[in-house]
N, CA, C and O atoms as a Tinker XYZ file with bonds, in Angstrom:
   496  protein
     1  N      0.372000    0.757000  -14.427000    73     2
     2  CA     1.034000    1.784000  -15.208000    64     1     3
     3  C      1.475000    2.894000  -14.268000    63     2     4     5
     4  O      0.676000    3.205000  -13.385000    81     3
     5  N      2.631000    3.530000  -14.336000    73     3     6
     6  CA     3.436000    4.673000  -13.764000    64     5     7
     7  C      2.667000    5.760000  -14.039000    63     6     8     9
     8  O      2.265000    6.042000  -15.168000    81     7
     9  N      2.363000    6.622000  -12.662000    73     7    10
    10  CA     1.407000    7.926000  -12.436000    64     9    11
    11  C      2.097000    8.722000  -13.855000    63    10    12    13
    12  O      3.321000    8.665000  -13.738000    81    11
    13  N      1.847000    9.171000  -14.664000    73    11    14
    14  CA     2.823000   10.696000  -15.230000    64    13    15
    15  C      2.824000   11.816000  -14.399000    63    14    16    17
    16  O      1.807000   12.100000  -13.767000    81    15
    17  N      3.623000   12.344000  -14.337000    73    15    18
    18  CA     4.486000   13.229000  -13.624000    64    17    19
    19  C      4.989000   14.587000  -14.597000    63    18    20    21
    20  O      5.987000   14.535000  -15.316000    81    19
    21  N      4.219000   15.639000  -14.487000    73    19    22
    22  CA     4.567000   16.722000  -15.364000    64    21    23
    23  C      5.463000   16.872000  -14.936000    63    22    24    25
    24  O      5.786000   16.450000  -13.826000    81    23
    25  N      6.412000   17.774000  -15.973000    73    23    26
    26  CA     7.898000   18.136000  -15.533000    64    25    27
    27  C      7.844000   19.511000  -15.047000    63    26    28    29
    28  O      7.034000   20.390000  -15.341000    81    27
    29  N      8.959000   19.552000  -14.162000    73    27    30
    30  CA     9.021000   20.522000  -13.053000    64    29    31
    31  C     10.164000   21.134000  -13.248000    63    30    32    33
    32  O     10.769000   21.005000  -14.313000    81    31
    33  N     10.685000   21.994000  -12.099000    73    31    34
    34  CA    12.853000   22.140000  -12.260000    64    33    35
    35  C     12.747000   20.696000  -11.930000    63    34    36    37
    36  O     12.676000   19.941000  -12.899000    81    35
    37  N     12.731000   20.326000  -11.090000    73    35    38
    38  CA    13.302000   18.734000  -10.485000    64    37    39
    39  C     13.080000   17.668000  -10.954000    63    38    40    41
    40  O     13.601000   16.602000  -10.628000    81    39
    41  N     12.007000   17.923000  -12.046000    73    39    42
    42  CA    12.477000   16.697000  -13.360000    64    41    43
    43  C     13.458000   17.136000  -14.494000    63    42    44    45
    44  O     14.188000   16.287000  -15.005000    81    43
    45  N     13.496000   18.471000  -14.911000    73    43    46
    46  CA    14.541000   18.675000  -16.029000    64    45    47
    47  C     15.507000   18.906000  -15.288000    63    46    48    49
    48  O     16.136000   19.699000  -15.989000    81    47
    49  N     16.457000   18.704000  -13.772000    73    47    50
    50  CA    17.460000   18.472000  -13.081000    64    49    51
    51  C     17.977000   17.010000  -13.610000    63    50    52    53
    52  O     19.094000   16.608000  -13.935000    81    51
    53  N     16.550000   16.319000  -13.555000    73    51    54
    54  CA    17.262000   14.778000  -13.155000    64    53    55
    55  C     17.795000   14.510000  -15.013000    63    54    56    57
    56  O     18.759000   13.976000  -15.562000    81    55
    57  N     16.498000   15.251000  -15.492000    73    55    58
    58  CA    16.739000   14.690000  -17.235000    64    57    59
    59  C     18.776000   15.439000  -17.339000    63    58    60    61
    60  O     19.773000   14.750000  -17.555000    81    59
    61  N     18.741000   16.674000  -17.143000    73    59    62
    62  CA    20.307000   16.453000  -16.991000    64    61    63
    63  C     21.129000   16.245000  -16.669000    63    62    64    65
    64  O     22.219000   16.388000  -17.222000    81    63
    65  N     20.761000   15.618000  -15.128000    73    63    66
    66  CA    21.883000   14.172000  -14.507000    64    65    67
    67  C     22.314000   12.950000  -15.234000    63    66    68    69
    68  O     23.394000   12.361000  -15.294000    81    67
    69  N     20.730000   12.670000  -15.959000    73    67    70
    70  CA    20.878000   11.722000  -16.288000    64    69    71
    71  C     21.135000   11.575000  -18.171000    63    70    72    73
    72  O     20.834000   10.598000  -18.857000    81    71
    73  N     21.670000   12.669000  -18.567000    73    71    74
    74  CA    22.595000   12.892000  -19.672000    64    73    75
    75  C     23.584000   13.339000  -19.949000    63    74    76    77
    76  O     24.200000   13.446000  -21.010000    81    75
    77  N     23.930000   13.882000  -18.027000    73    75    78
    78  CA    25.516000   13.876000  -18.094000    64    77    79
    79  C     26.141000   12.350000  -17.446000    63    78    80    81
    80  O     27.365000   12.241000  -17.372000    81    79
    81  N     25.267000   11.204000  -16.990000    73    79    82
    82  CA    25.569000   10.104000  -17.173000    64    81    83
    83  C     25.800000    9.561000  -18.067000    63    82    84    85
    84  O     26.626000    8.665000  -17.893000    81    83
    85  N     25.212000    9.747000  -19.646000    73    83    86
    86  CA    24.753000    8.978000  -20.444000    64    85    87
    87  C     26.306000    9.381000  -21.337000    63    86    88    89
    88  O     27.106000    8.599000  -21.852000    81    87
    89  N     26.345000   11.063000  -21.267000    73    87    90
    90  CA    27.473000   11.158000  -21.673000    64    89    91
    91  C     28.980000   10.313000  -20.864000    63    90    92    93
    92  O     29.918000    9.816000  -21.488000    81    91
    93  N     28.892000   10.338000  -20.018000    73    91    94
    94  CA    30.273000    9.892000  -18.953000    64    93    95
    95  C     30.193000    8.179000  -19.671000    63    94    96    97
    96  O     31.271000    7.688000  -20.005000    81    95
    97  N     29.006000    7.410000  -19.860000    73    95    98
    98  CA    28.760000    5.795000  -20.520000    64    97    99
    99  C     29.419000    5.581000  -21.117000    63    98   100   101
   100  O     30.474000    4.961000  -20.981000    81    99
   101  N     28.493000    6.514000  -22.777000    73    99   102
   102  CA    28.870000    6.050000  -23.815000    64   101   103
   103  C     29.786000    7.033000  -24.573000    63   102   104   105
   104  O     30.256000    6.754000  -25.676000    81   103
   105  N     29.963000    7.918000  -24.085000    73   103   106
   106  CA    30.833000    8.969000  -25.523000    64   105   107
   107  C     31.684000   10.710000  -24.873000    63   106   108   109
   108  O     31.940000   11.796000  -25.393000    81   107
   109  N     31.881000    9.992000  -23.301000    73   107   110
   110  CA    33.082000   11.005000  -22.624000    64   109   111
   111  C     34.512000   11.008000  -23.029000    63   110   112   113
   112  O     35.186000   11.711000  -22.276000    81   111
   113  N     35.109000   10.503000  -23.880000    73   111   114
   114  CA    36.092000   10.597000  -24.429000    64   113   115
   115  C     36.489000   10.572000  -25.993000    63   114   116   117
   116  O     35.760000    9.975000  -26.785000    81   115
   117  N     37.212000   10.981000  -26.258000    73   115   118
   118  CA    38.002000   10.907000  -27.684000    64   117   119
   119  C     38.883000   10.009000  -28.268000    63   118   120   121
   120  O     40.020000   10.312000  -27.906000    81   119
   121  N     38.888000    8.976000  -29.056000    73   119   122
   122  CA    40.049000    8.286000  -29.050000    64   121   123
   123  C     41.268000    9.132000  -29.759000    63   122   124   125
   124  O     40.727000    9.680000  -30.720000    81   123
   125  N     42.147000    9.363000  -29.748000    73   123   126
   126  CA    43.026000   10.287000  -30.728000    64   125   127
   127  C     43.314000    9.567000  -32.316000    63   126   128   129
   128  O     43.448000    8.371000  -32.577000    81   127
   129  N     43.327000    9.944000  -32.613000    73   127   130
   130  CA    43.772000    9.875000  -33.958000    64   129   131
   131  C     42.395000    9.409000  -34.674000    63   130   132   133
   132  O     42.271000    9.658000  -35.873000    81   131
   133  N     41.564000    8.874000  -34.117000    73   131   134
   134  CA    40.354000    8.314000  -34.581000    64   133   135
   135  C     39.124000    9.054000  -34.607000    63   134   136   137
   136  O     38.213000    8.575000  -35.283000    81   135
   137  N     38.934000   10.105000  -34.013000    73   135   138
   138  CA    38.318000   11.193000  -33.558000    64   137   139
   139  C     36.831000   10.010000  -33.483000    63   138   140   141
   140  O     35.820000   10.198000  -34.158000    81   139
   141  N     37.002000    8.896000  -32.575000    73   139   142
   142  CA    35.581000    8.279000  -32.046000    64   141   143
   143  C     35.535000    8.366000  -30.751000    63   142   144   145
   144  O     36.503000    8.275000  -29.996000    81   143
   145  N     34.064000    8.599000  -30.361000    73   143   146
   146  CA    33.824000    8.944000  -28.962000    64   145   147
   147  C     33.479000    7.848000  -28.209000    63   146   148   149
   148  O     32.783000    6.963000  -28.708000    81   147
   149  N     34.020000    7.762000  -26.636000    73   147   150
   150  CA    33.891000    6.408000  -25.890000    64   149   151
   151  C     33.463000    6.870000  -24.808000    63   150   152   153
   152  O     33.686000    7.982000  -24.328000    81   151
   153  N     32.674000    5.809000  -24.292000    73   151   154
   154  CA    32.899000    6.369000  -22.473000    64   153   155
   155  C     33.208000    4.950000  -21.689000    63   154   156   157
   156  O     33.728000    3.918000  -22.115000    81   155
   157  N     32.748000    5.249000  -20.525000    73   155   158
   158  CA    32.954000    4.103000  -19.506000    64   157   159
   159  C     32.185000    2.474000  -19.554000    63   158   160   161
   160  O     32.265000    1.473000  -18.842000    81   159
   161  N     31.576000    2.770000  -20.548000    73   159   162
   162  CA    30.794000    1.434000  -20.994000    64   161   163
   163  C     31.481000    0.730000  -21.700000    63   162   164   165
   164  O     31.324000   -0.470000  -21.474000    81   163
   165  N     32.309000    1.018000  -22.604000    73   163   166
   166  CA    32.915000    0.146000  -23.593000    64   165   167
   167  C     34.620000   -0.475000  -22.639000    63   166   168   169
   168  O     35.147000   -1.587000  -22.635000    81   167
   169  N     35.097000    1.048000  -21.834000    73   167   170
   170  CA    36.563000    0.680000  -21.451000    64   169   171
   171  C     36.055000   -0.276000  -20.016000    63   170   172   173
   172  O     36.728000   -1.273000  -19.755000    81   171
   173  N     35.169000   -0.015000  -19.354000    73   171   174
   174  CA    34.593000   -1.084000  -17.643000    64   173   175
   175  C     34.124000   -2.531000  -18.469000    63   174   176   177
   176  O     34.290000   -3.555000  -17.808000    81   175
   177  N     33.522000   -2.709000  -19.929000    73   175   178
   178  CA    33.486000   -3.502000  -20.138000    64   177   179
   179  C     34.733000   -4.512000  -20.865000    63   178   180   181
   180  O     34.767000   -5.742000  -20.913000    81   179
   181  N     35.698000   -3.533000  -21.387000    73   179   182
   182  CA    36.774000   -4.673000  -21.255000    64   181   183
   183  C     37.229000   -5.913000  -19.808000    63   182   184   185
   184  O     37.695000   -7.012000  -20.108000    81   183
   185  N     37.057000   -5.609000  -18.650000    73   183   186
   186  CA    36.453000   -6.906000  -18.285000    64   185   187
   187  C     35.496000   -7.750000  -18.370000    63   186   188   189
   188  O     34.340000   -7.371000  -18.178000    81   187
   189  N     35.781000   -9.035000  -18.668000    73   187   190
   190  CA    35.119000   -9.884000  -19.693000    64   189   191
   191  C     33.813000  -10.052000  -17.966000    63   190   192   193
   192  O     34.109000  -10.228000  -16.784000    81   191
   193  N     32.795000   -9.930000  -18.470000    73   191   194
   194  CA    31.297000   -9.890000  -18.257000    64   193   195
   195  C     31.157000   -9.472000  -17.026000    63   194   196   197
   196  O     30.228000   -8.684000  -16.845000    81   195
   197  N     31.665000   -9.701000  -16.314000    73   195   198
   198  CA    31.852000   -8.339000  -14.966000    64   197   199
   199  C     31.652000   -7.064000  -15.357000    63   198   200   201
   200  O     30.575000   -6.730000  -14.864000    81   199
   201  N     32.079000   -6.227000  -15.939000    73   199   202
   202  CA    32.473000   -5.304000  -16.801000    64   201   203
   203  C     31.097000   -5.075000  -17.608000    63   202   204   205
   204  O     30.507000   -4.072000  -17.208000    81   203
   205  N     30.561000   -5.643000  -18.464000    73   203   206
   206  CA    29.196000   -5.366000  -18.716000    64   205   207
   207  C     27.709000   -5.194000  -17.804000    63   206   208   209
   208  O     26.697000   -4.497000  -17.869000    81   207
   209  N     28.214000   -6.200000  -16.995000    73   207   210
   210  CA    26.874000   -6.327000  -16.294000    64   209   211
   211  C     27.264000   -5.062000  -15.344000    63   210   212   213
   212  O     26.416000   -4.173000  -15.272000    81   211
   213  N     28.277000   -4.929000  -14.730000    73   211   214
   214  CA    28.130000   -3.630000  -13.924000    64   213   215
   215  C     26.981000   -1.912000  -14.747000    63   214   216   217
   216  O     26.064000   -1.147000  -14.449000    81   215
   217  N     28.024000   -2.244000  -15.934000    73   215   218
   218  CA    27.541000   -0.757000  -16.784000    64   217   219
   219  C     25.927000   -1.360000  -17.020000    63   218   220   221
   220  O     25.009000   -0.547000  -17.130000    81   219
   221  N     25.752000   -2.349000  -17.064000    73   219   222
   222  CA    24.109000   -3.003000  -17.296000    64   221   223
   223  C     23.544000   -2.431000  -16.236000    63   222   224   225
   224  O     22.516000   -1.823000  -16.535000    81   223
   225  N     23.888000   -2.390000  -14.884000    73   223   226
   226  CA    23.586000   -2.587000  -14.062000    64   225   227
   227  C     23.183000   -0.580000  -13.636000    63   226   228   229
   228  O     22.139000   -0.272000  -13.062000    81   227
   229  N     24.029000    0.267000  -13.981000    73   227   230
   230  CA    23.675000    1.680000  -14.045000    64   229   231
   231  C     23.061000    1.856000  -15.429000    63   230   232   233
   232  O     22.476000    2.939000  -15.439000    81   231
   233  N     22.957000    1.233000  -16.599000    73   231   234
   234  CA    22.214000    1.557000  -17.544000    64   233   235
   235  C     20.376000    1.078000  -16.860000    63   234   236   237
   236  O     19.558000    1.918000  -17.236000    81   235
   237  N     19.925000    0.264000  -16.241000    73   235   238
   238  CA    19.437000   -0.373000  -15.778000    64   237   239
   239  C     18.612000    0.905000  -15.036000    63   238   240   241
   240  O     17.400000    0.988000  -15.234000    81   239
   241  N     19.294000    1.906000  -14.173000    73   239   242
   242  CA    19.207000    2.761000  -13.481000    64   241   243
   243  C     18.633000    4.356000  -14.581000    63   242   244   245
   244  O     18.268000    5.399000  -14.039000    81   243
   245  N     18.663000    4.253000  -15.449000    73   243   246
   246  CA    18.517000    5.401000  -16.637000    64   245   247
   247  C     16.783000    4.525000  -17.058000    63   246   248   249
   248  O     15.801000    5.176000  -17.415000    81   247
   249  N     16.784000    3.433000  -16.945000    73   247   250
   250  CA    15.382000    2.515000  -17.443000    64   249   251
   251  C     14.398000    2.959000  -16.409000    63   250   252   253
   252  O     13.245000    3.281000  -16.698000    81   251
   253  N     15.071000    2.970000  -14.726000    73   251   254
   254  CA    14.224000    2.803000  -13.804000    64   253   255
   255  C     13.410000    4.601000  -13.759000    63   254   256   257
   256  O     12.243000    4.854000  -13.462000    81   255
   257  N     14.534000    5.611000  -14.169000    73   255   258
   258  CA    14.044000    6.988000  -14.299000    64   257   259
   259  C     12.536000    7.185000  -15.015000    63   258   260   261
   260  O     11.469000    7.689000  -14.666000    81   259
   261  N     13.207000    6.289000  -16.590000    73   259   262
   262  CA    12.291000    6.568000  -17.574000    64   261   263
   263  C     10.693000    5.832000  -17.533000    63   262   264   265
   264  O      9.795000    6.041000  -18.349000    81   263
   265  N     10.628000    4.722000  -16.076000    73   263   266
   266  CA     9.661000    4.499000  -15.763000    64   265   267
   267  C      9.014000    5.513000  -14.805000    63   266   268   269
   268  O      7.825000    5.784000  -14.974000    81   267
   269  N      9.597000    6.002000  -13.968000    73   267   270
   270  CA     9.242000    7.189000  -12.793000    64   269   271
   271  C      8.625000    8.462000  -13.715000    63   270   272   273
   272  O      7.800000    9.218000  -13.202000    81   271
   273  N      9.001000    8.621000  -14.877000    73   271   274
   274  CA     8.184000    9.632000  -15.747000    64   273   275
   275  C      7.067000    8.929000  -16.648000    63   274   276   277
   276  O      6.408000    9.475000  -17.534000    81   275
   277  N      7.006000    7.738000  -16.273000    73   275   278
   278  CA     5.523000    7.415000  -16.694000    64   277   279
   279  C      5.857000    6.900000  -18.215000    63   278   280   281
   280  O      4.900000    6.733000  -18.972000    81   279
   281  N      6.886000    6.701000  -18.579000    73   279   282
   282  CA     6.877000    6.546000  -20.078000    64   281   283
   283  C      6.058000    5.174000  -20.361000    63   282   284   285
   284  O      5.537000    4.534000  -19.447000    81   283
   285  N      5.982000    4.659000  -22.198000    73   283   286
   286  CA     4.874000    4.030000  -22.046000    64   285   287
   287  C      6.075000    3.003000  -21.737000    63   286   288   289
   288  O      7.261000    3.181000  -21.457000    81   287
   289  N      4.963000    1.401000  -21.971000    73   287   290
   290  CA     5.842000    0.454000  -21.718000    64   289   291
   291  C      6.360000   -0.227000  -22.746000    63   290   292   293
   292  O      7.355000   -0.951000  -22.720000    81   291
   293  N      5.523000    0.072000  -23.833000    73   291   294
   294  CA     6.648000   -0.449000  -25.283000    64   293   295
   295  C      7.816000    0.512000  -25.294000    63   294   296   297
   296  O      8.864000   -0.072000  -25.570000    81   295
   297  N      7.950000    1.760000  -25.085000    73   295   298
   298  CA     9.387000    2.025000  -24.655000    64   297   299
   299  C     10.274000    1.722000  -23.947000    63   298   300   301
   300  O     11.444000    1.609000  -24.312000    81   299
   301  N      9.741000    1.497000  -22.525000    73   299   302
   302  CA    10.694000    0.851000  -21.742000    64   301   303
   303  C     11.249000   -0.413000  -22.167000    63   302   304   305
   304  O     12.399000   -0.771000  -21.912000    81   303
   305  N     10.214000   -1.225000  -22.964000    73   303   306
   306  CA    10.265000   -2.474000  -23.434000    64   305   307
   307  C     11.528000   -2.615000  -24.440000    63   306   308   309
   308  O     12.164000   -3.628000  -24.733000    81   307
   309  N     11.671000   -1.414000  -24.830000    73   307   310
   310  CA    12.841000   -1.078000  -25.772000    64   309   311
   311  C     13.910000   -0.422000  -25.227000    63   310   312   313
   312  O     15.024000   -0.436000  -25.751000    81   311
   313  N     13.689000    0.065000  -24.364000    73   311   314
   314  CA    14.984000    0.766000  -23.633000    64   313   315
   315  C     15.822000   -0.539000  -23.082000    63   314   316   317
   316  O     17.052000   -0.584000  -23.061000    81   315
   317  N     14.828000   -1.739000  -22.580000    73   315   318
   318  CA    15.105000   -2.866000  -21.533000    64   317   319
   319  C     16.250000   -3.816000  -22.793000    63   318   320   321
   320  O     17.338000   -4.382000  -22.691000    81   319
   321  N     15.247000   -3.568000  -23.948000    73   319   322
   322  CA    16.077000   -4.394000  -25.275000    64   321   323
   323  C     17.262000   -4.001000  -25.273000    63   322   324   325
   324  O     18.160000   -4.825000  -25.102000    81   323
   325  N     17.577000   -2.491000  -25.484000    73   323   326
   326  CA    18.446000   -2.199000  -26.002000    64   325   327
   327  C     19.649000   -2.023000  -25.116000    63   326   328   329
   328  O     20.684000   -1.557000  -25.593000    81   327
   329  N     19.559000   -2.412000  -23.706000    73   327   330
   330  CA    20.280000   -2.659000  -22.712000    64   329   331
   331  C     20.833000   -4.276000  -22.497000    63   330   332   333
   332  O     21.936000   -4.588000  -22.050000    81   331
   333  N     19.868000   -5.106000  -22.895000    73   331   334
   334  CA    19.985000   -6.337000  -23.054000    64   333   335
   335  C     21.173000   -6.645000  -23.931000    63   334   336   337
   336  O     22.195000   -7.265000  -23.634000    81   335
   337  N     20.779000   -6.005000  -25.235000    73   335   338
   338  CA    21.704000   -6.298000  -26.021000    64   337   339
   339  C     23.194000   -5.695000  -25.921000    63   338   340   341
   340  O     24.250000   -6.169000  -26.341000    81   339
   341  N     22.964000   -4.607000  -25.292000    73   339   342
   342  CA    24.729000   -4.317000  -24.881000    64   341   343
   343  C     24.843000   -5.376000  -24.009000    63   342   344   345
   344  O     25.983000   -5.835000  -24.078000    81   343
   345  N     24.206000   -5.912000  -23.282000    73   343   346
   346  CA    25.330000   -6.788000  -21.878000    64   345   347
   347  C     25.426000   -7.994000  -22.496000    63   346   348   349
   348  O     26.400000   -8.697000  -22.228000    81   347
   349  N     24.388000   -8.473000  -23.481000    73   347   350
   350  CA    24.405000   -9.515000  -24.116000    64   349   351
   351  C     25.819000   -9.977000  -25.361000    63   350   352   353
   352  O     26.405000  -11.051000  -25.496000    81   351
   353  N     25.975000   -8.771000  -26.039000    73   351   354
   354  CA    26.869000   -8.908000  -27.349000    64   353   355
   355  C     28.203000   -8.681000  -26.746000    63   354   356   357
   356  O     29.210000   -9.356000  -26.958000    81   355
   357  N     28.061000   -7.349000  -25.740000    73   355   358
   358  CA    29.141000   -6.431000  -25.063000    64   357   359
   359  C     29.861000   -7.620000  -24.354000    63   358   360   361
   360  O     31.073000   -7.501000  -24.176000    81   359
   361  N     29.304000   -8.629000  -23.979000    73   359   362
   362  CA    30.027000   -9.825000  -23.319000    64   361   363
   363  C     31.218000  -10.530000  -24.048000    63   362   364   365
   364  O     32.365000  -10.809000  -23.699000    81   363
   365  N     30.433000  -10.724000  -25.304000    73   363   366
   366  CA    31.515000  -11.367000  -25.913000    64   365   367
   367  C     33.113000  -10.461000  -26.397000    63   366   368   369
   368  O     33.387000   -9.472000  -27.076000    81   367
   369  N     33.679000  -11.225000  -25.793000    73   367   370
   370  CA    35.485000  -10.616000  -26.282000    64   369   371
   371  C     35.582000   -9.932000  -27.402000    63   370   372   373
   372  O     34.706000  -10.284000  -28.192000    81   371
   373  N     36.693000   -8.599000  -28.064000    73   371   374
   374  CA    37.124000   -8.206000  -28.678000    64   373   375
   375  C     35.937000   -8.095000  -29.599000    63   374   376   377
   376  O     36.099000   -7.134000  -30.350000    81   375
   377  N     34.918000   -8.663000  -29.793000    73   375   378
   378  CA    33.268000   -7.956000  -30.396000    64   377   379
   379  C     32.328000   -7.481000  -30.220000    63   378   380   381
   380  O     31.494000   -6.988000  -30.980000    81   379
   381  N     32.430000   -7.674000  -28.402000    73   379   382
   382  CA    31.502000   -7.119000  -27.736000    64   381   383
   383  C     32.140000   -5.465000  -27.586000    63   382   384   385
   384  O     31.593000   -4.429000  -27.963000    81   383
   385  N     33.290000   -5.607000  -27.001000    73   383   386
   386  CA    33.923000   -4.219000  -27.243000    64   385   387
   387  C     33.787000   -2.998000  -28.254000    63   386   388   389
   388  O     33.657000   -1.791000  -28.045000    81   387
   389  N     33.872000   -3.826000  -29.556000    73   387   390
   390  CA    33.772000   -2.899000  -30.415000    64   389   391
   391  C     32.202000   -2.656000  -30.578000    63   390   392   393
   392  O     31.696000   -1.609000  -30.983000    81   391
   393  N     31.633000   -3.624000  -30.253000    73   391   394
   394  CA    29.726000   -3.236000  -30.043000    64   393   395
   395  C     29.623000   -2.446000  -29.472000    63   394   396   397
   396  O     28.988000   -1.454000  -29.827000    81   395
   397  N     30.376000   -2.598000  -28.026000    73   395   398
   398  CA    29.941000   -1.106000  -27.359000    64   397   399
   399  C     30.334000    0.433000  -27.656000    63   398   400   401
   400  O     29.723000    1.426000  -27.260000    81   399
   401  N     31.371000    0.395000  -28.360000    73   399   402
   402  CA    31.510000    1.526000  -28.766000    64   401   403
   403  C     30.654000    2.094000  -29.775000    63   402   404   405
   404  O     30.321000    3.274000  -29.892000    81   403
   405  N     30.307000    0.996000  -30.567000    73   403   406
   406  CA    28.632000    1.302000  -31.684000    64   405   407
   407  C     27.608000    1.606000  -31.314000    63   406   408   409
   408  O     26.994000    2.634000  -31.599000    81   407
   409  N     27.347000    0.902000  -30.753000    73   407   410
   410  CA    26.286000    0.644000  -30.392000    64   409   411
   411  C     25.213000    1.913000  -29.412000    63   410   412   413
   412  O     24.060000    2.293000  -29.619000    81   411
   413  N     26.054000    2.227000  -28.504000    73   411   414
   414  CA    25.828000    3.225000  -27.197000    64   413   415
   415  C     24.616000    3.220000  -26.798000    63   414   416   417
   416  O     23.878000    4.194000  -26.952000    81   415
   417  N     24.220000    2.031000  -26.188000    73   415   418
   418  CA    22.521000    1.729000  -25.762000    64   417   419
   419  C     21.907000    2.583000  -24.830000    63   418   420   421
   420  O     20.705000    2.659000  -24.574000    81   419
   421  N     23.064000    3.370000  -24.231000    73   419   422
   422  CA    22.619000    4.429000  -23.149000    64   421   423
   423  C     22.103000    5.748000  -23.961000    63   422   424   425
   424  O     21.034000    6.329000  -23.779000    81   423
   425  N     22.957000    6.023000  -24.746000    73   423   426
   426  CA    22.514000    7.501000  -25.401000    64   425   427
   427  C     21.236000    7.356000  -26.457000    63   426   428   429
   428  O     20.525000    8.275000  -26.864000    81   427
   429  N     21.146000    5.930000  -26.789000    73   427   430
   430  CA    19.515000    5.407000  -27.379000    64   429   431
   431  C     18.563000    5.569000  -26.428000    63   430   432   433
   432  O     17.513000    6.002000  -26.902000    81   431
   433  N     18.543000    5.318000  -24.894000    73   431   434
   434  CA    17.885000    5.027000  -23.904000    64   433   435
   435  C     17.746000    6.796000  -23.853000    63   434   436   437
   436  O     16.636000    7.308000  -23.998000    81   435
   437  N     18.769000    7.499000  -23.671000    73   435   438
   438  CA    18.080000    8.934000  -23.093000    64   437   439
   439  C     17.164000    9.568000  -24.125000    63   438   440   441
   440  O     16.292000   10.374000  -23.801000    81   439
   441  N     17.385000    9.182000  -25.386000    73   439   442
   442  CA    17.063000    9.867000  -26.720000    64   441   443
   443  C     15.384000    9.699000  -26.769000    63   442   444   445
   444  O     14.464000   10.510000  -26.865000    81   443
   445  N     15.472000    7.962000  -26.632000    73   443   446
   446  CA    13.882000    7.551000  -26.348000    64   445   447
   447  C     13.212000    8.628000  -25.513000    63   446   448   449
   448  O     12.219000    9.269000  -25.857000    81   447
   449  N     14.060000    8.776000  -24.064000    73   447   450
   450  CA    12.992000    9.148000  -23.000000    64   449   451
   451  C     12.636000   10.327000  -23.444000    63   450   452   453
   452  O     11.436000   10.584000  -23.539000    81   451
   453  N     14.035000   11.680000  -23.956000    73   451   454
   454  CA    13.704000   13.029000  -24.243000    64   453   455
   455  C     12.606000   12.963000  -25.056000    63   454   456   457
   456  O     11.625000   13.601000  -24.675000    81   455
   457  N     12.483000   12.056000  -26.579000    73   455   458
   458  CA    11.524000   12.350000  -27.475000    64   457   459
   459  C     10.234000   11.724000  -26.642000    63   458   460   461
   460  O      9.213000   12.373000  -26.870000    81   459
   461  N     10.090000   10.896000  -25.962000    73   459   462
   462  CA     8.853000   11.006000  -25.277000    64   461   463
   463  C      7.863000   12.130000  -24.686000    63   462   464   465
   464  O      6.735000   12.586000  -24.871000    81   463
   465  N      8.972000   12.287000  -23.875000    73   463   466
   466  CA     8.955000   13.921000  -22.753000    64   465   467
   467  C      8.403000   14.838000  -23.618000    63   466   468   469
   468  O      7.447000   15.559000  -23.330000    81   467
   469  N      9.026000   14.824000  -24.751000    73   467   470
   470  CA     8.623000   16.285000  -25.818000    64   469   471
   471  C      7.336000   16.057000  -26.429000    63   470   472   473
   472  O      6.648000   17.039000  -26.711000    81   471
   473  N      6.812000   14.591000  -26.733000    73   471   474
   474  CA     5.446000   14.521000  -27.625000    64   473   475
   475  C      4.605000   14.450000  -26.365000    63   474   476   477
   476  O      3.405000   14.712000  -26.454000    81   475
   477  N      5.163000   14.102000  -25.145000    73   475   478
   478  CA     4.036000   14.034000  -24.120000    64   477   479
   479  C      3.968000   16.335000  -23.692000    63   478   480   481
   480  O      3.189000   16.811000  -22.866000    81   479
   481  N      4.845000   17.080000  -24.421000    73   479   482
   482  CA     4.939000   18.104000  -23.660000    64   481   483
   483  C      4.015000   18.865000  -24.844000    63   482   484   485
   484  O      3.674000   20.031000  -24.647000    81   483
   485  N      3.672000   18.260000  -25.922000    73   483   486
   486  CA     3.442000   18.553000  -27.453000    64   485   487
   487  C      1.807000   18.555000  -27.154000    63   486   488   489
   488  O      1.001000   19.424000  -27.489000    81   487
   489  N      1.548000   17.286000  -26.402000    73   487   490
   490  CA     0.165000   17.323000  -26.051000    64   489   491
   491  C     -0.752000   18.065000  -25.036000    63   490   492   493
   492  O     -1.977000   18.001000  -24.935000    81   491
   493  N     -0.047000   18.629000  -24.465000    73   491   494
   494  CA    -0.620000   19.572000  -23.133000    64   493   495
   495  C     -1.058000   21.244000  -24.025000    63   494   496
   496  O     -1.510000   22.189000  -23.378000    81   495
């Protein structure tokens, strides 16, 4: 199991690196007329599975954080799911696409870690 690591400046630095990633993923843009939010996960995955596994591959990198803060491992276990399943569905053509724009497994992944952070900050 991962040491826990009270938070410091230089962990609530990284927690907002790593949710101005999460934003740039899943929901840095606007579509017009649709007022739905996208990011680089859904448009890098319009190449068919190249394209997912890359964004898998920095979502992957938001998992490895949320182990370095000690989170438990049925979370990670779920963060790992819910990454799975974007590269998994996100693969498939013209459904995976629109999955990813639903779906946004990254902004699930930061959401997990913050509400962790806070019941682990709840207990001190």
């Amino acid at each position: 199991m991962a040491k826990r690591q009270p938070l410091g400046a230089d962990h609530e630095a990284l927690l907002r690196r790593l949710d101005r990633l999460t934003g740039l993923l899943d929901d840095r843009y606007v579509i017009p007329g649709l007022g739905v939010r996208v990011g680089l996960d859904p448009l890098i995955g319009l190449v068919p599975v190249f394209g997912d596994l890359l964004t898998g591959g920095v979502s992957i990198y938001i998992l490895l954080q949320a182990h370095r803060f000690g989170l438990p491992r049925h979370v990670q276990a779920r963060m790992l799911a819910n990454i799975g399943l974007d590269v998994v569905i996100g693969s498939i053509p013209v459904v995976g696409d629109l999955f990813d724009v639903a779906f946004k497994s990254n902004r699930r992944n930061i959401r997990l870690l913050q509400k962790q952070l806070a019941r682990r900050a709840r207990k001190r």
